[in-house]
KOLDO-505858 format. One line per 3 residues: for each residue x, z, y of C-alpha. Coordinates in steps of 0.1 Angstrom, whole numbers, m for minus. Layout:
<sites>
X:Z:Y ~ ...
</sites>
This chain:
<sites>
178:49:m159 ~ 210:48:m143 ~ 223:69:m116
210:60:m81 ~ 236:47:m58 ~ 234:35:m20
239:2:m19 ~ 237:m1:14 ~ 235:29:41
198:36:43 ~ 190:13:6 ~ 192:34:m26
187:8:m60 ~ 189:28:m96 ~ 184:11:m127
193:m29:m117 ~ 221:m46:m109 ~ 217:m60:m76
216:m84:m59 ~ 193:m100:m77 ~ 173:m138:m69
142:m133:m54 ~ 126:m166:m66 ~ 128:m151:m103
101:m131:m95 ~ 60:m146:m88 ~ 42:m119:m76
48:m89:m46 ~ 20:m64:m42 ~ 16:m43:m15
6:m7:m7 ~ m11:m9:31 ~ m15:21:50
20:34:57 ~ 35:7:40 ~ 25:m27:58
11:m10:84 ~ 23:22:104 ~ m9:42:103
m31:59:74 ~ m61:47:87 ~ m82:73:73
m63:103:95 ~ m68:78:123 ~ m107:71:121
m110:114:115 ~ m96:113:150 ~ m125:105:167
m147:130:146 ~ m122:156:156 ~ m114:161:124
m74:146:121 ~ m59:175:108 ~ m80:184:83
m82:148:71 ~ m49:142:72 ~ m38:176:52
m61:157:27 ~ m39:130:28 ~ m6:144:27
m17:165:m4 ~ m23:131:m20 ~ 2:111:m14
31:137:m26 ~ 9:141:m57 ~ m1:174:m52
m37:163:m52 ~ m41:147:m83 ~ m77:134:m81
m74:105:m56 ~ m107:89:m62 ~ m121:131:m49
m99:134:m24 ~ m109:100:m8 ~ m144:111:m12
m139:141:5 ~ m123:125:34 ~ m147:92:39
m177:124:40 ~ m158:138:71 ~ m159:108:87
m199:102:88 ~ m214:92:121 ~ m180:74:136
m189:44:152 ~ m178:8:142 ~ m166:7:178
m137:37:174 ~ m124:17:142 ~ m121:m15:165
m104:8:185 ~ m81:24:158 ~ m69:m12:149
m64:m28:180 ~ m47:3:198 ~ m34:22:171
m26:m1:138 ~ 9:m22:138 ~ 26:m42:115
57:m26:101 ~ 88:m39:110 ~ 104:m62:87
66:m66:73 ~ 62:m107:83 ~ 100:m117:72
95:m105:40 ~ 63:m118:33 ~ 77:m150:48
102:m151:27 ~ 85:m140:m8 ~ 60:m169:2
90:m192:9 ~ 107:m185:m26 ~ 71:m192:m41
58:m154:m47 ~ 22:m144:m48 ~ 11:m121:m23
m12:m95:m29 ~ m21:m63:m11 ~ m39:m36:m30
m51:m6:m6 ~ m65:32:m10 ~ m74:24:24
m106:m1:40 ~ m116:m37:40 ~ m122:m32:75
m84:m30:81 ~ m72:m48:48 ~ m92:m78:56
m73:m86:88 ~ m40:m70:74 ~ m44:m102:45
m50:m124:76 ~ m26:m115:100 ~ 7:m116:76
m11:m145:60 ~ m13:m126:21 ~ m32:m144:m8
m48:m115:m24 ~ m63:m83:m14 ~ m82:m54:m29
m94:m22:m7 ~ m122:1:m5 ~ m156:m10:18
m166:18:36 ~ m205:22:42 ~ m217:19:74
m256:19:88 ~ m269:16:126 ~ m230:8:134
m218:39:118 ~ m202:50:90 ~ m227:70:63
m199:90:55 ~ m196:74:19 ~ m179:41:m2
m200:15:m10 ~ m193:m3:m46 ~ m175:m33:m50
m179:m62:m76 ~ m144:m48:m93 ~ m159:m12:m92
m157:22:m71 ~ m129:31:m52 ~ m90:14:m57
m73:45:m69 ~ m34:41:m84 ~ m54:33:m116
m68:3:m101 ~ m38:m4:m81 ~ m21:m12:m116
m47:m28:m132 ~ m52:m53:m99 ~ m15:m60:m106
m20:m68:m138 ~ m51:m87:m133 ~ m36:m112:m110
m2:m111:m132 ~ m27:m120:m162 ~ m43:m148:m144
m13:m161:m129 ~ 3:m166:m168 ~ 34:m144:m161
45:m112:m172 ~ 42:m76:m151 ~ 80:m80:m152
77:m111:m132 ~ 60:m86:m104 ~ 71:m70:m73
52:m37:m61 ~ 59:m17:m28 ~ 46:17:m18
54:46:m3 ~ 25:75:m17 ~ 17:91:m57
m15:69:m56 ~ 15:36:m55 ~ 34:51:m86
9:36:m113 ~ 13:m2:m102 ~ 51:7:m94
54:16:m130 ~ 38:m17:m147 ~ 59:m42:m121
94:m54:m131 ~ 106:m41:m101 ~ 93:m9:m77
100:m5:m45 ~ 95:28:m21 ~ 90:19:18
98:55:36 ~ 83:69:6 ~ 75:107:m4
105:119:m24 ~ 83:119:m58 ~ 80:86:m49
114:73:m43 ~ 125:89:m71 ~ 110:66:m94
119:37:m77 ~ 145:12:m87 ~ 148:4:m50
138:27:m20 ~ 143:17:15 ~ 151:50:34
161:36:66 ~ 148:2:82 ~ 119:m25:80
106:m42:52 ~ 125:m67:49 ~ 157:m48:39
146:m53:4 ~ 160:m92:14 ~ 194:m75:10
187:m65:m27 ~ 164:m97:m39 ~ 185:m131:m27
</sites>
């Protein structure tokens, strides 16, 4: 890979010759928490257990990679947060959860050049689902959370796709929809900011790291250090 160089202030791109058409590509996929949105909702539900910091030490261990086991770690965090009511998550995403800036321009504009969207999430169909709906997205994947007597048991429940959406299943999502769309992974777009991102990052034709942890940006052909969203609009044309 070639050397990184800032193409802009705040926009790093390694490895590509930009600008580059943003209509040769058909598919973006999307990291949520941090990413599209401005919270990790996880640290944000633990809040009302009292339990932020320990959750989101969890969290921060994971996404710089230091925690390799993603599916354990989420496991471990979704346990701390038994017994929070389906009312404090209301809460959490009416008072707490925003879009990122930039987020609806660029989605706007991959949908106007005739891209795909698709958001793939470590995070909860409880936010993911009106995430999708509220920057209008085709696709999404996320974990369910379990919830009984309107509150959370404290574990995942299993989807039709399997478990828990790990960076394992990030990339194979990707691939999935690349598969059934006819084009190649080259053809694909994929945005993240955490070590969970990297797998999908690596099988897209182009990665992209939204105020990502350094491992993170490292490996990206384009990372967005400064800005919204749609800054990558100044790399893809």
């Amino acid at each position: 890979m070639t050397h990184a160089t800032e193409f802009a202030p705040g926009l790093v791109v390694q490895g590509i010759e930009a600008p580059l058409s943003l209509s040769s590509y058909k598919l973006i996929a999307f990291d949520m928490d941090s990413t599209l949105i401005n919270i990790e909702c996880v640290d944000e539900i633990a809040d009302a257990a009292g339990r932020k910091a320990e959750v989101a030490a969890i969290t921060e261990a994971a996404m710089q990679g230091v925690i390799t086991d993603y599916k354990e770690s989420l496991r471990q965090r979704v346990a701390l947060l038994k017994g929070v009511t389906v009312q404090h998550m209301e809460q959490v995403f009416t008072e707490r959860l925003r879009f990122n800036p930039g987020a609806k321009e660029l989605i706007t504009a991959a949908k106007a050049a005739g891209l795909t969207t698709l958001l793939v999430s470590g995070g909860f169909t409880f936010f993911a689902d009106r995430v999708k709906a509220g920057l209008g997205i085709d696709f999404a994947r996320s974990n369910m959370l379990g919830v009984q007597d309107d509150q959370l048991t404290g574990r995942m429940v299993d989807q039709a796709w399997g478990d828990i959406c790990d960076g394992a299943e990030k990339r194979r999502t990707l691939l999935e929809v690349a598969s059934l769309m006819g084009i190649s992974p080259q053809q694909a777009i994929a945005v993240g900011d955490g070590a969970n991102d990297l797998p999908m990052m690596g099988a897209a034709g182009l990665s992209v790291a939204y105020h990502a942890k350094p491992a993170v940006r490292a490996q990206a052909k384009v990372a967005i250090n400064q800005g919204g969203l749609d800054r990558l609009l100044e790399v893809l044309r």
